[in-house]
N, C-alpha and C positions, 0 to 999 in steps of 0.2 A: 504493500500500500504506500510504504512513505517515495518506494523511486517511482511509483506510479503519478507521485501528486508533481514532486519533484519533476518529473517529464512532460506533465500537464503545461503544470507553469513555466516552465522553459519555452517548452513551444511557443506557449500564446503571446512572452515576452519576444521572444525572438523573431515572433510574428511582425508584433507591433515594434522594434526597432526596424526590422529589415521595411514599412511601411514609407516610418520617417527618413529613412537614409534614399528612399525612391521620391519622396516628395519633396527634399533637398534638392539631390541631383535634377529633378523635375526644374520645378521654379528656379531655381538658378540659370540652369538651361536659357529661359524663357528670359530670366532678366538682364541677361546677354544682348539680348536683341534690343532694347530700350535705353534708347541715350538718356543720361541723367538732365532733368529740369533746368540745372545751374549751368554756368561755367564752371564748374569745380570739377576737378578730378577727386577719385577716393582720399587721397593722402589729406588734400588740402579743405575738403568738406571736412572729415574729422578732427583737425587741427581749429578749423571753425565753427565746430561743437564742443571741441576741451575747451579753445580761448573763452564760449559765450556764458561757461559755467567754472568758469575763475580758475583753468587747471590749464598751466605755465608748464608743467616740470615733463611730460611727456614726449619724448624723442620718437618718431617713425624710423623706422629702419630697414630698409629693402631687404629681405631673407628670401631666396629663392634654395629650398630644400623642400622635403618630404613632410616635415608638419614645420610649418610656419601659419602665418594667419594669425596668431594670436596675441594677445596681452602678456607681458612681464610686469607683474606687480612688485617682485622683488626690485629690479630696477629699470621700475617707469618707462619700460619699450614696448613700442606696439610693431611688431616684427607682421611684413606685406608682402607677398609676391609683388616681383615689379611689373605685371600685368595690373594686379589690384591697386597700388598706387596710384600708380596713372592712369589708371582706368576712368573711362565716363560714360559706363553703364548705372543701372540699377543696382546690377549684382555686385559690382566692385564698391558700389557705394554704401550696399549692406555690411559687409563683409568686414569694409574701415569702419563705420560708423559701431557696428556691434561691439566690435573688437574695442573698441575706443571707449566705448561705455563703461565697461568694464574695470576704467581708471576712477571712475566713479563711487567705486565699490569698494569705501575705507571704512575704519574700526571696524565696528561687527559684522559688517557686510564684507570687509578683505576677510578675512578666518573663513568665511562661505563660497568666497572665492577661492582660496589656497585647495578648500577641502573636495570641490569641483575640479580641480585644477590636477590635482592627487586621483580623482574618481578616473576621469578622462586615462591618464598615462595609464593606472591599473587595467581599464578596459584594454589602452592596447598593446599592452606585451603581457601581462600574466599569464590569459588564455594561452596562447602560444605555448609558452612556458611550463604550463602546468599541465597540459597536453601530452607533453615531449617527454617532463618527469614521471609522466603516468605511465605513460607507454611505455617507458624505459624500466622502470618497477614492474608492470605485467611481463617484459620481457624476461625478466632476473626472475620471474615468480616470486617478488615482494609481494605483490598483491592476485586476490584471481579476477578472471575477467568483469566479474561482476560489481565484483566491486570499487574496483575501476571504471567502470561507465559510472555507478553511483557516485564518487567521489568527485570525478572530472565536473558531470553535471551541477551535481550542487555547487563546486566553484566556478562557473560558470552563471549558473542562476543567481549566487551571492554576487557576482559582480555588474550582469546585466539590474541586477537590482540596487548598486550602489549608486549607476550610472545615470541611474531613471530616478533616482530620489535625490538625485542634488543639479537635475534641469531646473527647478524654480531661481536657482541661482542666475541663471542664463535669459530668464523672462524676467527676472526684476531689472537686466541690465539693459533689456530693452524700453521699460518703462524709462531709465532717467534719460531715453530719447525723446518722449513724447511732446514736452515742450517747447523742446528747440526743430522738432519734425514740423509743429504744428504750426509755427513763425515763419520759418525757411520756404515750406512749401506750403503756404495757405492759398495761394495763387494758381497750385499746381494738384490739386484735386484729383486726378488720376494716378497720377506719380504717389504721392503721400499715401493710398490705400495701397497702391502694386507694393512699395518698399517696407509697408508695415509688414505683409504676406513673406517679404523677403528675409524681413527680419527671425518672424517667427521660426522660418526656414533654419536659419541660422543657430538658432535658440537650441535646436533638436538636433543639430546637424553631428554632433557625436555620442549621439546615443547608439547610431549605427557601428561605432568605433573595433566593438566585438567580433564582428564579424569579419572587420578587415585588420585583424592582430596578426596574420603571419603576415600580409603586407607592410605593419608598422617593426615587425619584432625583427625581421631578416632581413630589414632592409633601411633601419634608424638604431636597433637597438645593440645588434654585435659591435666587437671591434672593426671597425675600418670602414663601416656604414656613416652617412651624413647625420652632423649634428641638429639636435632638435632646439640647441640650448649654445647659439653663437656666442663668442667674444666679442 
């Protein structure tokens, strides 16, 4: 009964992550094709959301690797592909502005960030990881097969479920957009609903992370694979 339930809820999780990592790729897709409202490229529209909310200390920094895109809270970089930089889509301008937001999110709100932040890496190397050690132990006959599938799953279900409970992290970051969205493009009525959709996008966008761990583990995590975490 208990790897029965354990298999249940895996699936339905893995259901609904594998949903959000299609409806990501989906809408991003889409927001490709929509020039941004402003003259602003991504860098320089989020530089014009930190300046309108009193936050000076924020460096951009071109990172072209395997996970970039993100915030460094430890030292205040919001690390870009140099497509998304200069980009003047919708999607490049979700992608800085999310990212950016995120600068936002000090005292008790950084600790929710670190801890998101933490959830995200575990999602993508441990599975890999734990995988490898499992199978490696069935192989030894550490363990028997079945108990092996039991063990692999529930660390897998315990991470798909650490991943899924600290998104709200990622949807209050979009909140301390809403009124600087709602100033910038009040004039632009189309664009301001597509980018909020794009946002939400964003919010979920590694929830899907599970599933592409031997893409992040063999290819960010060994020796001599690209840095996640530049100088």
């Amino acid at each position: 009964m208990p790897f029965l339930l354990i298999g249940v809820a895996l699936f339905a999780g893995l259901a609904l992550v594998r949903w959000a990592q299609a409806r990501h790729a989906s809408m991003m897709t889409k927001g490709l094709r929509v020039n941004a409202p402003t003259a602003h490229n991504a860098g320089e529209i989020a530089l014009l959301f930190l300046k309108s909310e009193g936050v000076d200390d924020v460096q951009i920094v071109e990172h072209n690797a395997l996970v970039t895109n993100y915030f460094d809270p430890a030292r205040r970089r919001l690390f870009l592909r140099s497509e998304v930089a200069h980009g003047t889509t919708l999607t490049a301008w979700a992608i800085a502005l999310h990212e950016a937001a995120h600068a936002l999110q000090t005292g008790d709100s950084l600790g929710e960030l670190k801890w998101r932040q933490s959830c995200i890496r575990m999602s993508r190397y441990l599975p890999t990881l734990a995988v490898l050690v499992i199978t490696g132990m069935t192989l030894f006959k550490v363990l028997i097969p079945r108990n092996a599938i039991f063990i692999a799953a529930g660390v897998l279900l315990l991470l798909l479920l650490l991943n899924l409970g600290s998104v709200p992290t990622e949807l209050n970051a979009n909140k301390r957009l809403r009124r600087f969205l709602e100033e910038h493009l009040k004039n632009h009525g189309q664009a301001h609903e597509r980018i909020n959709e794009l946002l939400f996008c964003m919010a979920i966008r590694e929830t899907g992370d599970l599933l592409s761990s031997p893409r992040y583990f063999f290819l960010s995590a060994l020796p001599g694979t690209g840095k996640s975490r530049p100088s």
